[in-house]
PDB file of the backbone (N, CA, C, O) and the ligand in Angstrom, with CONECT records:
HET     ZN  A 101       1
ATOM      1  N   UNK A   1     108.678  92.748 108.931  1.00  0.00           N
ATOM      2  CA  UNK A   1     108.282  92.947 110.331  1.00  0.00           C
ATOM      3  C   UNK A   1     106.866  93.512 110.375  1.00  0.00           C
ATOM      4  O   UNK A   1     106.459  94.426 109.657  1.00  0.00           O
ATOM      5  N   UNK A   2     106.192  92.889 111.266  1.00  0.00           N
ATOM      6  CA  UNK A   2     104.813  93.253 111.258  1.00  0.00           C
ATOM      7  C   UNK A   2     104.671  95.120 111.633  1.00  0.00           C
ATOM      8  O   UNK A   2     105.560  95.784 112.166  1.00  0.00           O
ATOM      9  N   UNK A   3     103.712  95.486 111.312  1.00  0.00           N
ATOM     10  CA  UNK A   3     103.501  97.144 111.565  1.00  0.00           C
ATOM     11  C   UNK A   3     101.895  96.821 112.633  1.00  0.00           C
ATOM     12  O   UNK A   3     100.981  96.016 112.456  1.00  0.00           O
ATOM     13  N   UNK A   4     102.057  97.539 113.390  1.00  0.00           N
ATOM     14  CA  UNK A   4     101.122  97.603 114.533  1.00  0.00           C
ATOM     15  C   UNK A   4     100.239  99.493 114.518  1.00  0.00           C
ATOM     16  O   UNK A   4     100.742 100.275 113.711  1.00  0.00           O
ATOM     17  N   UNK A   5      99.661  99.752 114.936  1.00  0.00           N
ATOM     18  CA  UNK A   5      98.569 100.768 114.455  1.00  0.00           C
ATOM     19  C   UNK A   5      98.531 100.818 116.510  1.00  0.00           C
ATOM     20  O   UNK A   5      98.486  99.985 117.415  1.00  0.00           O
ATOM     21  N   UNK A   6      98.575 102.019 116.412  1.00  0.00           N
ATOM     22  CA  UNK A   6      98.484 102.521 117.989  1.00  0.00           C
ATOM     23  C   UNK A   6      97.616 103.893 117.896  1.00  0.00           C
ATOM     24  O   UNK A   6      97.766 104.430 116.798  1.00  0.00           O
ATOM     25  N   UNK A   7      96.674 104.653 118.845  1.00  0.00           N
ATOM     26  CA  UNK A   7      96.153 105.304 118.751  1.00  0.00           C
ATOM     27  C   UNK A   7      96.329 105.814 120.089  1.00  0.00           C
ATOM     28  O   UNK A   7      96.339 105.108 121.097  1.00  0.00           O
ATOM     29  N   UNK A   8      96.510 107.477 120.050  1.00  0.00           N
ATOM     30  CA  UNK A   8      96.981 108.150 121.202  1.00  0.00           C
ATOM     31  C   UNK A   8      95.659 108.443 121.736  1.00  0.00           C
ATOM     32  O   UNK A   8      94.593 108.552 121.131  1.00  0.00           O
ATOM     33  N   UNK A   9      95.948 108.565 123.131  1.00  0.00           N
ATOM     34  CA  UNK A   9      94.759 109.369 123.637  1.00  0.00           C
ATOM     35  C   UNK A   9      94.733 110.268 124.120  1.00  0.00           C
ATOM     36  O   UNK A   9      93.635 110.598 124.570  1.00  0.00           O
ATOM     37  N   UNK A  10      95.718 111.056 124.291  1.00  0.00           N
ATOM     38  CA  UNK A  10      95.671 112.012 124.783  1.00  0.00           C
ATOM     39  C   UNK A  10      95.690 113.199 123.248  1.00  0.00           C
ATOM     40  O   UNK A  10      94.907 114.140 123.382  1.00  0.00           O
ATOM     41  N   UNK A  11      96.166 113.189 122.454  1.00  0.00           N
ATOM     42  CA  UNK A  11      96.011 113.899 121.537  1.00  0.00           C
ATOM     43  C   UNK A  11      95.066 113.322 120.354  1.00  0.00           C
ATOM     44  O   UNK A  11      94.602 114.093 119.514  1.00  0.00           O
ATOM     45  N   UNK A  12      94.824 112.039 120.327  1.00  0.00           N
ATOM     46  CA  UNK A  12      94.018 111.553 119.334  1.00  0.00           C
ATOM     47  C   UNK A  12      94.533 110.885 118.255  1.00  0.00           C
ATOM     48  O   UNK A  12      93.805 110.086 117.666  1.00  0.00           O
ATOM     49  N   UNK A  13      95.507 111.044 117.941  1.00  0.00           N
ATOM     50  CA  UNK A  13      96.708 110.617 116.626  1.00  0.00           C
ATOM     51  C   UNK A  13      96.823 109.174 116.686  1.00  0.00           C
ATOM     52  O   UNK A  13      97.015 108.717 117.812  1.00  0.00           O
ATOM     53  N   UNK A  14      96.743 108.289 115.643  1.00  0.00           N
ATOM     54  CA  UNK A  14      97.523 107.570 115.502  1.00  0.00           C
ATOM     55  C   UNK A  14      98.628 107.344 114.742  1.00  0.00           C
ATOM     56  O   UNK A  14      99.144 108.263 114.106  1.00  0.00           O
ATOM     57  N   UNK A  15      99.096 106.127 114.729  1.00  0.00           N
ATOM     58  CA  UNK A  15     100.378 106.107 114.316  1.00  0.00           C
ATOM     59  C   UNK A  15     100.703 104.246 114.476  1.00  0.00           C
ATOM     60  O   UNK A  15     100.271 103.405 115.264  1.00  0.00           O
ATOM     61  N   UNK A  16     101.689 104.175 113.277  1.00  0.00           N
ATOM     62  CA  UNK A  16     101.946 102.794 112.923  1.00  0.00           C
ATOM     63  C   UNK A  16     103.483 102.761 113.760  1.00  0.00           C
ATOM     64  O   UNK A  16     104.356 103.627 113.724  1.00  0.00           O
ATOM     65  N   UNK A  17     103.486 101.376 114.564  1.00  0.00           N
ATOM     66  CA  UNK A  17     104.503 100.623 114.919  1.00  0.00           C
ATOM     67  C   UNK A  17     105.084  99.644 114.644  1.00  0.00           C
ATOM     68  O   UNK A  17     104.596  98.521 114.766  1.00  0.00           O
ATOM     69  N   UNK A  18     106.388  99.918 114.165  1.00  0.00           N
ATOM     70  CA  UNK A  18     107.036  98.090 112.988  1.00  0.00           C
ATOM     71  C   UNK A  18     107.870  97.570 114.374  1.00  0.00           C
ATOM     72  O   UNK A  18     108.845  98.193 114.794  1.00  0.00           O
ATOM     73  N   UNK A  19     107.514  96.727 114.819  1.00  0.00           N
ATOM     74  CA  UNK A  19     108.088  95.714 115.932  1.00  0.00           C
ATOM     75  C   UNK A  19     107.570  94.560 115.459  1.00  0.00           C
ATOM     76  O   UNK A  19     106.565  94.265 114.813  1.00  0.00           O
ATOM     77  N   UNK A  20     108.960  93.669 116.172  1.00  0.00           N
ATOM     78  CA  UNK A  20     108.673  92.256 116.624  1.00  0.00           C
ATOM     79  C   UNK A  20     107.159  91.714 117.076  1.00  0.00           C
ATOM     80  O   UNK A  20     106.486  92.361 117.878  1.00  0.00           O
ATOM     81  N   UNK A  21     106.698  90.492 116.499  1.00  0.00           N
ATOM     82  CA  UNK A  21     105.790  90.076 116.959  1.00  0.00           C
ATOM     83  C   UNK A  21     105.454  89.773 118.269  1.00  0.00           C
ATOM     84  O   UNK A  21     104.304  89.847 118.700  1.00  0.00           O
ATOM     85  N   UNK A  22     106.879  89.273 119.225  1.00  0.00           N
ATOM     86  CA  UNK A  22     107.142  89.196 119.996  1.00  0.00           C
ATOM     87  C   UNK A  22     107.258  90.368 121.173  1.00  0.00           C
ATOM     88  O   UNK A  22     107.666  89.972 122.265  1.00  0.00           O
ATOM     89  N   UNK A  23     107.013  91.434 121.070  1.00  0.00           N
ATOM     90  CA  UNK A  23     106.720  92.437 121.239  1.00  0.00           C
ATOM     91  C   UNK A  23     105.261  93.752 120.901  1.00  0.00           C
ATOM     92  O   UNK A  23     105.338  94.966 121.086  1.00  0.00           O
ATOM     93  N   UNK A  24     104.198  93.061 120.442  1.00  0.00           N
ATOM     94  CA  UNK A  24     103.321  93.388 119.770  1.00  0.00           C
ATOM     95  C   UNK A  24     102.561  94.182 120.569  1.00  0.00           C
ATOM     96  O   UNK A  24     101.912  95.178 120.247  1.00  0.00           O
ATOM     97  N   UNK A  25     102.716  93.557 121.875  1.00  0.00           N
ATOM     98  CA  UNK A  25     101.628  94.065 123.009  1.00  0.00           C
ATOM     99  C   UNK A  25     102.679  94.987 124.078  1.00  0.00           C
ATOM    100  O   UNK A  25     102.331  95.468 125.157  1.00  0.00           O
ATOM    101  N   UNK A  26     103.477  95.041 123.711  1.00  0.00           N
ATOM    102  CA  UNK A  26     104.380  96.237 124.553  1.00  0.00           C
ATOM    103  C   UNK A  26     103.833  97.876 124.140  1.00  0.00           C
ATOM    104  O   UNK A  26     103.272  98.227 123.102  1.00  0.00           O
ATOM    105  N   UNK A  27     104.086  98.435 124.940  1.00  0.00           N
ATOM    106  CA  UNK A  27     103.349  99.862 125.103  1.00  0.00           C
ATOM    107  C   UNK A  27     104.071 100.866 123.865  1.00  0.00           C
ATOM    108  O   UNK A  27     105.147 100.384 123.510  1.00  0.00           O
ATOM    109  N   UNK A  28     103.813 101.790 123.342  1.00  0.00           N
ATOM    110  CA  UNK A  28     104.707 102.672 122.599  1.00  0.00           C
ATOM    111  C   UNK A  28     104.011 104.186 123.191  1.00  0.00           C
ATOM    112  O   UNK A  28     102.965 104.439 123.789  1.00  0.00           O
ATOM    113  N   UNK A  29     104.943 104.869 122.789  1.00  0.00           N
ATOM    114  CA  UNK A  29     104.461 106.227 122.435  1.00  0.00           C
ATOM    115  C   UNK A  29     104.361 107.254 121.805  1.00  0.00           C
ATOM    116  O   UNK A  29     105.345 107.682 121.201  1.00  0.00           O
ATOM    117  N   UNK A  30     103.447 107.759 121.785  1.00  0.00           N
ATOM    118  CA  UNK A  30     103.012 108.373 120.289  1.00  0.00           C
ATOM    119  C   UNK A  30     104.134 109.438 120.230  1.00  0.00           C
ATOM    120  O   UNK A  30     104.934 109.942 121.019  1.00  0.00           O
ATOM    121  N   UNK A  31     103.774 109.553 118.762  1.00  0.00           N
ATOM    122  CA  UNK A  31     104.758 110.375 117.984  1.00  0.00           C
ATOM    123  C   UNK A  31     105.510 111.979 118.656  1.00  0.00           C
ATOM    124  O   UNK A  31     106.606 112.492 118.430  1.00  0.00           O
ATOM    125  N   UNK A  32     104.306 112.438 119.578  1.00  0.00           N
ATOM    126  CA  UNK A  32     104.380 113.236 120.678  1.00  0.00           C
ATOM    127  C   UNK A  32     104.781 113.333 121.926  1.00  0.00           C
ATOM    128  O   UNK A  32     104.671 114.226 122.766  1.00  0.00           O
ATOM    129  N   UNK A  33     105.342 112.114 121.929  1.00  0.00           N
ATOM    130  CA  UNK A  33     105.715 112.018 123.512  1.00  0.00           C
ATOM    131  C   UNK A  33     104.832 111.184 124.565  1.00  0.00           C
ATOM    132  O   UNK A  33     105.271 110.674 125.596  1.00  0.00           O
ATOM    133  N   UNK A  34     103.501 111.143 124.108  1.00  0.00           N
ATOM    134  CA  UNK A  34     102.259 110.826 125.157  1.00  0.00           C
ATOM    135  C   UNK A  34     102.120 109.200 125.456  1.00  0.00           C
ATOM    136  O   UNK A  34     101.795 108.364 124.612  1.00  0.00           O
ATOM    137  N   UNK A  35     102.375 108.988 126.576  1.00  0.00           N
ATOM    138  CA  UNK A  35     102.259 107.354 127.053  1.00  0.00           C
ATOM    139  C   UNK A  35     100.907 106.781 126.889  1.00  0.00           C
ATOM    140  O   UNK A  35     100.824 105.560 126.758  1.00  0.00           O
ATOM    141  N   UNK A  36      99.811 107.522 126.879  1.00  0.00           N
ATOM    142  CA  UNK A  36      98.406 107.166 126.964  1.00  0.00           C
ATOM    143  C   UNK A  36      97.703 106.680 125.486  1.00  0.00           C
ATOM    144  O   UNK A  36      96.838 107.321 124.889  1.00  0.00           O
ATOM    145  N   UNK A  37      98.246 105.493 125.086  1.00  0.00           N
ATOM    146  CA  UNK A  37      97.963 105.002 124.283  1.00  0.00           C
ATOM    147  C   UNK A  37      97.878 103.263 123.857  1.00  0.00           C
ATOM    148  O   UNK A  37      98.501 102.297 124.296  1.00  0.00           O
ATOM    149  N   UNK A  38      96.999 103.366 122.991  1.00  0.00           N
ATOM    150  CA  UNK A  38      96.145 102.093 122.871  1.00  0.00           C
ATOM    151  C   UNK A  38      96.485 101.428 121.633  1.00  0.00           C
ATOM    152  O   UNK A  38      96.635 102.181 120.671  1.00  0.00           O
ATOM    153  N   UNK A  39      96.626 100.310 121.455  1.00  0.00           N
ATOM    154  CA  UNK A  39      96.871  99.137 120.236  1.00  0.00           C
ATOM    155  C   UNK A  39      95.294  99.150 119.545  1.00  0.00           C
ATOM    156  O   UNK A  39      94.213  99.093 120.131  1.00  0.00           O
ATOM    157  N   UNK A  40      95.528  99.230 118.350  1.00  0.00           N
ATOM    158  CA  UNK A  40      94.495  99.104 117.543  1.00  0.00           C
ATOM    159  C   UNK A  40      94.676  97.118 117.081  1.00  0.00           C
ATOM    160  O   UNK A  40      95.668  96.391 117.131  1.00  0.00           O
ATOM    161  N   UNK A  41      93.333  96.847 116.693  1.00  0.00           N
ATOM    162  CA  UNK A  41      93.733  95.320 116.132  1.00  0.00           C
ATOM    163  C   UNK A  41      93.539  95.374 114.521  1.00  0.00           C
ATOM    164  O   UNK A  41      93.712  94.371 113.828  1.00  0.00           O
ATOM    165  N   UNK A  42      93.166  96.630 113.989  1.00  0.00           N
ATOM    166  CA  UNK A  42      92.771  96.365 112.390  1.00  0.00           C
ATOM    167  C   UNK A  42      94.017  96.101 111.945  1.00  0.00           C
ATOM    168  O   UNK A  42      94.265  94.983 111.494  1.00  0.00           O
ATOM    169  N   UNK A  43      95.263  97.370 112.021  1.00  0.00           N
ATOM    170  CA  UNK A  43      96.424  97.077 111.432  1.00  0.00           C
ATOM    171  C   UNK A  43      97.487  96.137 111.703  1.00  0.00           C
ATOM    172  O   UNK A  43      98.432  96.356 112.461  1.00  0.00           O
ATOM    173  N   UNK A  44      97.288  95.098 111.056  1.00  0.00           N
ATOM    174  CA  UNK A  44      98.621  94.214 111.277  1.00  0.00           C
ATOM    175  C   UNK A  44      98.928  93.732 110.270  1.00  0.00           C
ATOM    176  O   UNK A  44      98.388  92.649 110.040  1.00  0.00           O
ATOM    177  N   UNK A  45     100.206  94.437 108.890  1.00  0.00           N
ATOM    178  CA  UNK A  45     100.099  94.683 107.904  1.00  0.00           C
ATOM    179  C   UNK A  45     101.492  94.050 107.302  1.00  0.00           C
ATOM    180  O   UNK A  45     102.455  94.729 106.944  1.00  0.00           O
ATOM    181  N   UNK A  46     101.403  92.491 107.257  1.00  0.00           N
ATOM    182  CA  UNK A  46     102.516  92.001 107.275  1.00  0.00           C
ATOM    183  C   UNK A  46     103.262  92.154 105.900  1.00  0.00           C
ATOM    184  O   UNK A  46     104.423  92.507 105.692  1.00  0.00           O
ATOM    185  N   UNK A  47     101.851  91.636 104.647  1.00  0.00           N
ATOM    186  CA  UNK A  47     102.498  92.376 103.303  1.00  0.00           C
ATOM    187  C   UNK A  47     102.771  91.357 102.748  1.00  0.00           C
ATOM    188  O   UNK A  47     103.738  90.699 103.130  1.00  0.00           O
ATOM    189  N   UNK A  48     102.004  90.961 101.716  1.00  0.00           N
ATOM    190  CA  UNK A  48     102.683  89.937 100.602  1.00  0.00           C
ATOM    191  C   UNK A  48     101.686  88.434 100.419  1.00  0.00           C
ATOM    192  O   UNK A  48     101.279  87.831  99.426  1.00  0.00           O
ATOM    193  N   UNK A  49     101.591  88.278 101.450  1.00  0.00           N
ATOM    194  CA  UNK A  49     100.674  86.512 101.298  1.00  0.00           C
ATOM    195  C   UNK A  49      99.086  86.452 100.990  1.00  0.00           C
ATOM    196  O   UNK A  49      98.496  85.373 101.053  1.00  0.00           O
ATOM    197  N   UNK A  50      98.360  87.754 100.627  1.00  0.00           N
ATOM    198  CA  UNK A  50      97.281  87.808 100.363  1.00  0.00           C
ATOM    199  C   UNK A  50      95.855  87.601 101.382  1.00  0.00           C
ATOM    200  O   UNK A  50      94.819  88.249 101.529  1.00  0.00           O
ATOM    201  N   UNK A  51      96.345  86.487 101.912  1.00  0.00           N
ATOM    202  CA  UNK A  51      95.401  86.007 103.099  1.00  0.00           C
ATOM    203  C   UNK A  51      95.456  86.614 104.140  1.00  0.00           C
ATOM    204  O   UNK A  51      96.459  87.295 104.352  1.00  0.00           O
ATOM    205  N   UNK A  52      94.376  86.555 105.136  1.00  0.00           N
ATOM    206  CA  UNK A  52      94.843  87.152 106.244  1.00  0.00           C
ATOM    207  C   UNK A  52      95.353  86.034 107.243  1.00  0.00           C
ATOM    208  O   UNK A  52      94.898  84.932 107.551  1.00  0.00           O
ATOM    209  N   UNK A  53      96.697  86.888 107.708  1.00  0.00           N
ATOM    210  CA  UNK A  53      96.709  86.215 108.885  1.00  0.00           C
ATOM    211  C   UNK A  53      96.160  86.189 110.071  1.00  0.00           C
ATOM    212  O   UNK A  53      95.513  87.168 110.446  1.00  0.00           O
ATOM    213  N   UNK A  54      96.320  85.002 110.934  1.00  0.00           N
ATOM    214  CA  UNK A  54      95.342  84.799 112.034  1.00  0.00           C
ATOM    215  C   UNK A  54      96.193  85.551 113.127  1.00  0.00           C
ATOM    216  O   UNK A  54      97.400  85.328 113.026  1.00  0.00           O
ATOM    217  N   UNK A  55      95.847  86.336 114.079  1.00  0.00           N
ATOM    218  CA  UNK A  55      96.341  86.539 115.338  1.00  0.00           C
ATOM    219  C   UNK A  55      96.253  85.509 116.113  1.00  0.00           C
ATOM    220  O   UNK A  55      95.219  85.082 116.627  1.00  0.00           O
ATOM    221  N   UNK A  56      97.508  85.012 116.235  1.00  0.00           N
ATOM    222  CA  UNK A  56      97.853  84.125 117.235  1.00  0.00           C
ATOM    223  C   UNK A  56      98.237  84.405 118.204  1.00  0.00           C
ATOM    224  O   UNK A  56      99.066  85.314 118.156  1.00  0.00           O
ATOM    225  N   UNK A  57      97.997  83.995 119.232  1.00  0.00           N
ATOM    226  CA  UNK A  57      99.107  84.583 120.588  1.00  0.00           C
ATOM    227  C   UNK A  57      98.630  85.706 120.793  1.00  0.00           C
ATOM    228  O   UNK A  57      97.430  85.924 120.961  1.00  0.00           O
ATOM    229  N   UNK A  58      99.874  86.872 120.804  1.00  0.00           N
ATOM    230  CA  UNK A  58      99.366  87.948 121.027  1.00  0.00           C
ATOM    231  C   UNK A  58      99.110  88.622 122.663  1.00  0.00           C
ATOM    232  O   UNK A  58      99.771  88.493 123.693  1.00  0.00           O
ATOM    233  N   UNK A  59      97.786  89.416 122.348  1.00  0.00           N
ATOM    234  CA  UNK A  59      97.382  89.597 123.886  1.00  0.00           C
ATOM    235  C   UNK A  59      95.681  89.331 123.939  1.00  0.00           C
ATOM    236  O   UNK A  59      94.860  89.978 124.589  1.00  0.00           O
ATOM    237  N   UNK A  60      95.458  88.271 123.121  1.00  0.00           N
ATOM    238  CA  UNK A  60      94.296  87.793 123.479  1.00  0.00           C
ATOM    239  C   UNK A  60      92.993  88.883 122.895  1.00  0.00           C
ATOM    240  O   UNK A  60      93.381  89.427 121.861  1.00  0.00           O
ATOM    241  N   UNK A  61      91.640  89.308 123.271  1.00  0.00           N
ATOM    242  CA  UNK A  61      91.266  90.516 122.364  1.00  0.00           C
ATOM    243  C   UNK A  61      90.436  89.831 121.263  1.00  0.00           C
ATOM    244  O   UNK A  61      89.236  90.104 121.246  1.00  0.00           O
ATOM    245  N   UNK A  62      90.866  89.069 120.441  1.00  0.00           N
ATOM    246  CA  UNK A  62      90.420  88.503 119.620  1.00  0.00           C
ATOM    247  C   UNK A  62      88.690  87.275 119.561  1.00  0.00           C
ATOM    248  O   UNK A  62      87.536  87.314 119.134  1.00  0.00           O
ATOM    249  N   UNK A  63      89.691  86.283 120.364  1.00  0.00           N
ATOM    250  CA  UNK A  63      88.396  85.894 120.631  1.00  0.00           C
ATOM    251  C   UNK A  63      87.426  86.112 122.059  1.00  0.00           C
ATOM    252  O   UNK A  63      86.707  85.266 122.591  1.00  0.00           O
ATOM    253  N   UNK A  64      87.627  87.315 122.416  1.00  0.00           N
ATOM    254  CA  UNK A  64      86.775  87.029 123.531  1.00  0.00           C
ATOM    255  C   UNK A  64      85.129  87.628 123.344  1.00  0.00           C
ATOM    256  O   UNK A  64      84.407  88.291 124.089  1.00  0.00           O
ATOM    257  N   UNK A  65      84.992  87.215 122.372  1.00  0.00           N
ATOM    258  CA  UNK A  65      83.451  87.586 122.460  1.00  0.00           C
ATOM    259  C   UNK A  65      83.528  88.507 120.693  1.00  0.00           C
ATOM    260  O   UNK A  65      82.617  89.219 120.270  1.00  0.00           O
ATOM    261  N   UNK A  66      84.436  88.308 120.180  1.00  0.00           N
ATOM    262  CA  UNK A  66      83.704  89.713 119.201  1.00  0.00           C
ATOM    263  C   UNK A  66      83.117  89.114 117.580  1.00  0.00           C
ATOM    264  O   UNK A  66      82.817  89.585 116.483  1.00  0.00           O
ATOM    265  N   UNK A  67      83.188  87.783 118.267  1.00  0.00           N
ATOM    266  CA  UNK A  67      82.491  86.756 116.604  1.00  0.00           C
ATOM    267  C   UNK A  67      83.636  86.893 115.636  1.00  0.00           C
ATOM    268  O   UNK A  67      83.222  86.979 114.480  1.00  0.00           O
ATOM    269  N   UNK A  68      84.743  86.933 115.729  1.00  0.00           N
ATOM    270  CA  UNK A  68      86.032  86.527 114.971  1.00  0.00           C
ATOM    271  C   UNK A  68      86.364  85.572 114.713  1.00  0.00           C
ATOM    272  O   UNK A  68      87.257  85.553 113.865  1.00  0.00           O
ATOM    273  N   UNK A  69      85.971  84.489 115.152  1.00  0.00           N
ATOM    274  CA  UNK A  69      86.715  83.352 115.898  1.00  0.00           C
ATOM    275  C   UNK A  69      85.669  82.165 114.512  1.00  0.00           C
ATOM    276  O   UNK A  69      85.802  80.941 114.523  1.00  0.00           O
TER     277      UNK A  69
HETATM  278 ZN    ZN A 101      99.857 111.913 121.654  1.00  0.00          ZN2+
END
């Protein structure tokens, strides 16, 4: 299961989330309780195939401008 990387904002912390892909862009909250938090895109740490995988789908982010693509 993919692991997702979330970063709080209200305390600053991040913290890794193992969900469904299908669920990637759903909200979590940090380890503290705090709703005010943001999806990171570095970590998506599926494990094993060497390559990277492509973000597909998703919530978009990717290609909109950041020369990823
Ligand atoms: Zn927090």
């Amino acid at each position: 299961m993919p692991r997702y990387e979330f970063r709080c904002r209200t305390c600053d912390d991040t913290f890794l989330v193992s969900r469904p892909m299908a669920e990637s862009s759903a909200p979590a909250d940090c380890p503290a309780g705090h709703s005010d938090t943001v999806k990171l895109l570095s970590a998506v740490a599926v494990g094993g195939t060497g390559s990277a995988p492509a973000p597909s789908g998703g919530g978009g982010g990717c290609c909109g401008g950041g020369g990823c693509c």
